[in-house]
C-alpha positions in Angstrom: 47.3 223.3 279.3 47.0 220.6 277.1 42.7 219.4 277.0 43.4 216.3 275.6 43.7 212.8 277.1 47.6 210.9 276.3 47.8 207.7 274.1 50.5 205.9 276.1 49.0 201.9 277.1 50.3 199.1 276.1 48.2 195.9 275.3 49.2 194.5 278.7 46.8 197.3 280.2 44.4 196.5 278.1 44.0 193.2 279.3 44.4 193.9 283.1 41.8 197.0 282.9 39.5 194.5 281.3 40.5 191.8 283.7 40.5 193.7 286.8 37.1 195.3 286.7 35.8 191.8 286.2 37.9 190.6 289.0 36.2 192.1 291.9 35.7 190.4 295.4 32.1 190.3 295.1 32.7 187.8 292.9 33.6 185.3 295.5 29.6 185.8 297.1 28.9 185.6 293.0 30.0 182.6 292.9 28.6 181.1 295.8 25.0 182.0 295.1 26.0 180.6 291.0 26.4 177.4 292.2 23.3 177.7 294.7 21.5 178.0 291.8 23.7 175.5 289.9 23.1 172.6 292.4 26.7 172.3 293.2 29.4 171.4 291.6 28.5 172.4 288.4 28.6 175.9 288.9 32.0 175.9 286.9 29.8 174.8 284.0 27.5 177.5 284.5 30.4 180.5 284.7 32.0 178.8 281.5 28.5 179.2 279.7 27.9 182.3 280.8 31.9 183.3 279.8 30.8 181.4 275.5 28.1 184.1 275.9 30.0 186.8 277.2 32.6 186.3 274.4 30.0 186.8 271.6 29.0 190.9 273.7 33.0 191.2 273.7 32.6 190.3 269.6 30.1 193.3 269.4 31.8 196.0 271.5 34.8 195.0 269.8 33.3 196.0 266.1 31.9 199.1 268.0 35.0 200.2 269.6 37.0 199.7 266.1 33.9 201.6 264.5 34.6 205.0 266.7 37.0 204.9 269.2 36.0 207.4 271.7 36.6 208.1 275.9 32.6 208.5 275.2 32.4 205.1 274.1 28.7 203.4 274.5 27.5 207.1 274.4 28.5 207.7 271.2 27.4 204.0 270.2 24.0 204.7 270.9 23.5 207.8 269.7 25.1 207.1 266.5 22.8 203.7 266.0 19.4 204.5 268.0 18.9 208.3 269.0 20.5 211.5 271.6 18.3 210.7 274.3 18.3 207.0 274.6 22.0 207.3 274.2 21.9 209.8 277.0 19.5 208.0 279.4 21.6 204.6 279.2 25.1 206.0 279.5 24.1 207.3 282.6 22.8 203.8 283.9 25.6 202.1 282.3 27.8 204.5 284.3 26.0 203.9 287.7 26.9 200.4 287.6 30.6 200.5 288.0 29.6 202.6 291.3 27.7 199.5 292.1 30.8 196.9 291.4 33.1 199.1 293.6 30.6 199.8 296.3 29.8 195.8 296.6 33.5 195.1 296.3 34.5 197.4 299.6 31.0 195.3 301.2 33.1 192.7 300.9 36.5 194.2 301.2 35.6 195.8 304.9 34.0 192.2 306.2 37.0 190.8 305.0 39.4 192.8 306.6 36.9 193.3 310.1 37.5 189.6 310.1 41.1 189.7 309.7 42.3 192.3 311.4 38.8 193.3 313.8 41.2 195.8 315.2 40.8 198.3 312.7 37.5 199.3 311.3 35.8 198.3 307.9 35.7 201.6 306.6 39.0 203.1 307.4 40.4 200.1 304.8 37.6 201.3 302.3 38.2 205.0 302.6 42.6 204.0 302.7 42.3 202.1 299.4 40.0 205.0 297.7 42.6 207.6 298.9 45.5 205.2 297.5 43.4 204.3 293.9 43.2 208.3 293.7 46.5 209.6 294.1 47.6 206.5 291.9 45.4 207.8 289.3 46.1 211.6 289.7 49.4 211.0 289.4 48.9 210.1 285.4 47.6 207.3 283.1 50.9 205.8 283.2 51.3 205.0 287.4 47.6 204.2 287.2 48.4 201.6 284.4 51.2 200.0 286.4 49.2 199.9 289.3 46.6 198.1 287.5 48.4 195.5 285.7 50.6 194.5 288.9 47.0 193.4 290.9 45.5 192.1 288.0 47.8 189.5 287.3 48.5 188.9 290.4 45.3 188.3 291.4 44.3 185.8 288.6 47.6 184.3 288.9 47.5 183.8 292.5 43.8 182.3 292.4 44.3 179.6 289.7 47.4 178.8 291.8 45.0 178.7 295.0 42.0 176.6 293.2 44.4 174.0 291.6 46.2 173.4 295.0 42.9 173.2 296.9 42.0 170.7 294.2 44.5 168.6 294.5 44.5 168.4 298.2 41.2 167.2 297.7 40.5 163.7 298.8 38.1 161.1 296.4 38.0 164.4 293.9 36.5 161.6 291.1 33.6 160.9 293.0 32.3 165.0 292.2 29.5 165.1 290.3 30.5 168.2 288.3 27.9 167.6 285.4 24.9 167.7 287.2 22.7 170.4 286.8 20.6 171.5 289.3 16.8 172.6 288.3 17.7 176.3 288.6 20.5 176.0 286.5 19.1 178.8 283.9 19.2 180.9 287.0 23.1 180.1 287.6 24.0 181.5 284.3 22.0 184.2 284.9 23.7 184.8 287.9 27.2 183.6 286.1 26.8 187.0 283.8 28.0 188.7 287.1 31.5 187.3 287.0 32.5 189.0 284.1 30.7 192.3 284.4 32.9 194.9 283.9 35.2 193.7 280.9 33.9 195.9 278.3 34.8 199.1 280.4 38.0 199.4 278.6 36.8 200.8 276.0 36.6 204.2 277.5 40.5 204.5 277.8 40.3 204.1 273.7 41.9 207.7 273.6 44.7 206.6 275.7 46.1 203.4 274.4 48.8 203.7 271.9 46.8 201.7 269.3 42.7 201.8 270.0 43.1 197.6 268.3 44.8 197.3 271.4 41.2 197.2 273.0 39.6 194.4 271.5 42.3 191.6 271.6 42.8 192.4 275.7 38.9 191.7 276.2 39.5 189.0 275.2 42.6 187.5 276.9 40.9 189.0 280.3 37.4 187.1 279.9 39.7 183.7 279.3 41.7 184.4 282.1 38.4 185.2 284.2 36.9 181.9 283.0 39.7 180.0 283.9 40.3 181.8 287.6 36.8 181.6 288.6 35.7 178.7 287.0 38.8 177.0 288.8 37.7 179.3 292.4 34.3 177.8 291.9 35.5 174.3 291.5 37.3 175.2 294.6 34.1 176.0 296.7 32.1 173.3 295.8 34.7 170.4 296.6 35.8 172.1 300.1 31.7 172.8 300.7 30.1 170.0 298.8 27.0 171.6 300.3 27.4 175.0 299.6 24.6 176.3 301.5 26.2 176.4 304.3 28.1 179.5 302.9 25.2 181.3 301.8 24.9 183.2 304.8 28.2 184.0 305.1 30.1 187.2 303.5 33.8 186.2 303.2 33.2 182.6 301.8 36.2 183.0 300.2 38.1 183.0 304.0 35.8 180.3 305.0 37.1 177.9 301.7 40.5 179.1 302.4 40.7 177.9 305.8 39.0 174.9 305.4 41.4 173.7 302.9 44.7 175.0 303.5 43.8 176.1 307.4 45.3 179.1 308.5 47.7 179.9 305.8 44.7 179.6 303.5 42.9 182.4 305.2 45.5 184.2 304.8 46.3 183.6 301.2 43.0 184.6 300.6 43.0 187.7 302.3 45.3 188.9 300.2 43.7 188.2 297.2 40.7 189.8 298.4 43.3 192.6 298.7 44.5 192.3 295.3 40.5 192.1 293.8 39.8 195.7 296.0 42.9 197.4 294.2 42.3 196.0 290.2 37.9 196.8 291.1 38.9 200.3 292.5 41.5 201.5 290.2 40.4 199.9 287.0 37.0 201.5 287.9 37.7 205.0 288.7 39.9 205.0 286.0 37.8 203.7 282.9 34.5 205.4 284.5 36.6 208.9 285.2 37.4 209.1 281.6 33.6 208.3 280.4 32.3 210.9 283.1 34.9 213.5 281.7 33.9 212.7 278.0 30.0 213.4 279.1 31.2 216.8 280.7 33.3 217.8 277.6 29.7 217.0 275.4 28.4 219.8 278.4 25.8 216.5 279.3 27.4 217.1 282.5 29.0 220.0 284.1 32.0 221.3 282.8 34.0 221.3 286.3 34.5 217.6 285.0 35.9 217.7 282.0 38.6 219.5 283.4 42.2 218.1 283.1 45.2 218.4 285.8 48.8 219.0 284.4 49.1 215.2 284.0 46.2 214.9 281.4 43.8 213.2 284.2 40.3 214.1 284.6 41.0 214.9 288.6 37.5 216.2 289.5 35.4 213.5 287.9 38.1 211.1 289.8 37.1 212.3 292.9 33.5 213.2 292.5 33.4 208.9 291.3 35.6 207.6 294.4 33.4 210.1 297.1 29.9 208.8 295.3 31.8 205.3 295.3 32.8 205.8 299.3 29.0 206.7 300.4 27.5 203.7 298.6 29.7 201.9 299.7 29.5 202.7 303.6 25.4 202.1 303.0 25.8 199.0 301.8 28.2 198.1 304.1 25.5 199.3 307.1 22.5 197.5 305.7 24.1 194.6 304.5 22.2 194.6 301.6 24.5 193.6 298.4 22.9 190.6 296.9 20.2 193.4 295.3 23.6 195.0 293.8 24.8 191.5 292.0 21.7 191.3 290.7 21.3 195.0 289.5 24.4 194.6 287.9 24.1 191.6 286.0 20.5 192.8 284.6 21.8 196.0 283.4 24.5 194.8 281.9 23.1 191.9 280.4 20.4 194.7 278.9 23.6 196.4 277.4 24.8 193.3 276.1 21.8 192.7 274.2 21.8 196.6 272.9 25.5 196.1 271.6 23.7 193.1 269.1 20.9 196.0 268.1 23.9 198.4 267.7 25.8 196.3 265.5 22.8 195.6 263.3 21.5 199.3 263.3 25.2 200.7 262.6 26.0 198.1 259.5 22.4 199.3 257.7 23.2 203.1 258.6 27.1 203.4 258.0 27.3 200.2 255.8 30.4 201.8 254.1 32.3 203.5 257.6 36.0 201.1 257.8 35.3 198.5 260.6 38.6 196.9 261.9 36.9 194.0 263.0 34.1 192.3 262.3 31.4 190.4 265.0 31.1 186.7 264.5 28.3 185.2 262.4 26.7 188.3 261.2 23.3 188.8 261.4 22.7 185.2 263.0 24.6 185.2 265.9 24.0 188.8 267.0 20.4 188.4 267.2 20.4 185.4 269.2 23.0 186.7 271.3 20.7 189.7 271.9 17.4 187.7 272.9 19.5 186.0 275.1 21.1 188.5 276.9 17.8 190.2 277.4 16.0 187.3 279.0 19.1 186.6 281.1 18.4 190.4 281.9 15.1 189.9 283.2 16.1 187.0 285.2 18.3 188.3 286.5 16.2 191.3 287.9 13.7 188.8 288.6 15.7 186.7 291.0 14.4 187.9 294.5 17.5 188.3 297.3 15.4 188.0 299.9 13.1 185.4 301.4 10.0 187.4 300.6 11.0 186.9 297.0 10.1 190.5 296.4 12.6 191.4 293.5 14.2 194.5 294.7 17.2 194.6 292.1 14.1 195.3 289.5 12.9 198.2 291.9 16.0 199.7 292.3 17.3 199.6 288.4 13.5 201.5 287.6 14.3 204.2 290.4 17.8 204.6 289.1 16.7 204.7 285.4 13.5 207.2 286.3 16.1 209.4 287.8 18.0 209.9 285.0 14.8 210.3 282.5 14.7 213.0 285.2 18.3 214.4 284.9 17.8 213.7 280.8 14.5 215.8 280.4 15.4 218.7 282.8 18.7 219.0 283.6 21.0 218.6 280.2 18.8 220.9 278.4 19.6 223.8 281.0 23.3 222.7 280.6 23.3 222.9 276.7 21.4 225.5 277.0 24.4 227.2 279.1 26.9 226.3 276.4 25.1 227.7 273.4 25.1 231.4 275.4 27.3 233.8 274.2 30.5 234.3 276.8 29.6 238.4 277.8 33.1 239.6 278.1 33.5 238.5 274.2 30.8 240.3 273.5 31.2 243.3 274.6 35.1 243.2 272.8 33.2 241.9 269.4 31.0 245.5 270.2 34.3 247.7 271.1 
C-alpha cells in the first residue's frame, strides 16, 4: 500500500478549504457580539480591520508554507525557527482549536435545526452531518474536495446575496450611522479575529495539492471573500436590529435577522446556509486537521494507529478519532450552553499563532537566510513585527474578554488547562512513544542473529 498522501487539488480547493473553515455558523453569534462591542453598525468596520490584519498573518504563513511545504505544517515551522518542544507543545494547541470551531459550529447547528424542525433532535443532525463529512472524506481527497468547494461557495455566494437583499429592503438605509465607533471598539476587532479563524488550515493539505503555490494565493481569495460575506452579514444585522442587544441572548440570530427581513422565506434561506456553514466547518476541518494529526503520528509524536492510510491514501483512523473527539465536545457544549468561552479561546490562540508566524519569519530568514522562499512577506522586518505585537495583544484581549456576567475570563482558564495538558502529554508521553520507535523490531533480530 502506498504510505504517501496524493497531490491532486486544484486552486479552487485551495480557496474553499481556506474559505470554509473560516465560514463556520458560529460566526453568525461572532458577529453579533462584534458589533456589541462595536456599538452597532460599525461592526462591518471592525471585521474589515480585523480582515487588513489578518491578511498580513496570511503574508507570513504564506512565506512559511512556500519555505517547507509539509502535511506537518506549523509543526515543522516551529521547530525549524524556535525549538522540538515548543514546536511540539503548540501544534497540539493549535490542533485543539479546530475541535473547538467544529464543536461551537454543531452548538449552533443543533439550535438551529431544534428550531426548525423541533421534531427531530439536535444531536441526531450533529452526529448525521459527522457520519456524512466522514464517509465523504474516506472515500478520498478528491470527493472530499468536491464536497468542500460545492458548500463553500455556496455559502459565501448565497450570504452576500442574502445581506445585499436585506439591504436594500431596508427603509431610510442613509440615516445608519455605520462610522461610529463604540468605546469598546478595540474589543470588536478583537473579537472580529474570530471570523476568519481557520483560513490558514490549508496549509496542512500542502502534500496534496497539485502545486504547494497553490496554497498561498487561495488564502487569500478566501479571507476577501470572508470580508466581503460577513462584513455584508454584519451590515445585515445591525440595520434589521439597529439595537443589537436584543439578539445577544439569542443562539440563532442569524434566523431571527432572516425572519425579520424577509419573514418566513428568510428563515428559511438562512437555515440553509446555516446548513451549508456545518458542511464547509465539518469537512474542511476534519479534513485539513486529519492530515496534520496523521503527519504528528508518522513523526511517532502520536501513535502510529494514526498515521495509517486506507487504500484511498486517507488517514481513516485520525479521521475518525477527530470527528468522535469533535462529536463529544460538541454534545457538552451543546448541554451547557456554554460557547461564547470557545469564540474567545479561539480567537486568543490563534491570534497568539498569528503573532508566532511574524517571530517565525524573522527567526527563519537569520537561520536559513539562503533556503529558496517562493514568496516573500510584505514589508520585511517592519511590518512583521508590528503585526506580531498586535496580534499578541489582540491575544490577550481576547482571552481577557469575560463571557459571563461575573466577568470571570474563563476562555483564559481553559486555554492554560488545555496548554498544561499538553506540557503534560509533551514531557511524558512522546518520550515513551520515541522511545518505542527507536527499539529494535524482535523478529528482525532474531533473523539478523540466524
Amino acid at each position: 500500500m502506498q504510505n504517501s498522501l496524493s497531490r491532486v487539488l486544484p486552486l479552487r480547493t485551495a480557496v474553499s478549504t481556506s474559505a470554509g473553515l473560516a465560514s463556520a455558523a458560529v460566526n453568525f453569534l461572532a458577529a453579533v457580539e462584534v458589533a456589541e462591542y462595536a456599538g452597532g453598525q460599525s461592526a462591518w468596520l471592525a471585521i474589515l480591520v480585523a480582515g487588513v490584519l489578518i491578511v498580513f498573518a496570511g503574508s507570513n504563513f504564506s512565506e512559511l508554507n512556500g519555505l517547507f511545504p509539509s502535511a506537518a505544517a506549523i509543526r515543522v515551522w516551529i521547530r525549524r525557527g524556535v525549538n522540538d518542544q515548543t514546536s511540539l507543545m503548540s501544534s497540539f494547541v493549535y490542533m485543539l482549536t479546530v475541535v473547538f470551531v467544529i464543536a461551537a459550529d454543531a452548538f449552533v447547528l443543533g439550535h438551529t435545526f431544534s428550531t426548525a424542525l423541533p421534531a427531530i433532535p439536535a444531536l441526531a443532525w450533529i452526529a448525521v452531518l459527522l457520519g456524512i463529512v466522514v464517509w465523504s472524506n474516506s472515500r478520498g481527497i478528491k470527493v472530499a474536495g468536491a464536497v468542500q468547494d460545492t458548500n463553500a461557495f455556496v455559502l459565501l455566494g448565497t450570504l452576500m446575496v442574502f445581506s445585499v437583499v436585506v439591504l436594500l429592503k431596508t427603509p431610510h438605509l442613509g440615516s445608519f450611522h455605520f462610522f461610529h465607533m463604540g468605546s469598546q471598539w478595540y474589543e470588536a476587532v478583537a473579537l472580529g479575529v474570530f471570523i476568519f479563524v481557520g483560513f490558514e488550515w490549508v496549509t496542512p493539505l500542502a502534500e496534496e495539492f497539485q502545486d504547494f503555490r497553490a496554497i498561498p494565493r487561495g488564502m487569500y481569495l478566501a479571507l476577501g471573500l470572508i470580508a466581503i460575506a460577513f462584513g455584508l452579514f454584519s451590515l445585515a444585522i445591525t440595520v434589521a436590529f439597529p439595537h443589537v442587544h436584543a439578539l445577544a441572548s439569542s443562539f440563532v440570530p442569524q434566523l431571527l435577522v432572516g425572519m425579520r427581513a424577509l419573514g418566513p422565506f428568510g428563515f428559511w434561506w438562512m437555515a440553509f446556509i446555516t446548513l451549508t456553514t456545518a458542511m464547509t466547518t465539518f469537512n474542511g476541518g476534519l479534513l485539513s486537521a486529519s492530515r496534520f494529526v496523521y503527519a504528528l503520528a508518522r513523526e511517532k509524536v502520536l501513535p502510529r494507529w494514526f498515521s495509517r492510510l486506507n487504500k484511498r491514501l486517507v488517514p481513516e483512523n485520525a479521521l475518525l478519532a477527530l470527528a468522535l473527539v469533535s462529536f463529544v465536545l460538541a454534545a457538552a457544549v451543546y448541554a451547557t450552553g456554554q460557547y461564547l468561552f470557545l469564540i474567545n479561546a479561539g480567537a486568543g490562540v490563534e491570534s497568539f499563532m498569528y503573532a508566532l508566524s511574524s517571530v517565525l519569519v524573522i527567526s527563519l530568514r537569520r537561520r536559513e537566510p539562503n533556503r529558496s522562499r517562493p514568496f516573500h512577506v510584505m514589508g520585511y522586518p517592519v511590518i512583521p513585527v508590528i503585526v506580531g505585537l498586535i496580534f499578541l495583544g489582540l491575544g490577550v484581549e481576547a482571552l481577557l474578554t469575560p463571557v459571563t456576567k461575573s466577568g470571570f475570563p474563563w476562555a483564559l482558564v481553559f486555554v492554560g488547562v488545555i496548554v498544561a495538558l499538553t506540557m503534560a502529554y509533551v514531557r511524558w508521553v512522546v518520550p515513551g512513544l520515541k522511545a518505542k520507535k527507536a527499539m529494535p523490531n524482535p523478529v528482525v533480530a532474531r533473523k539478523e542473529r540466524v
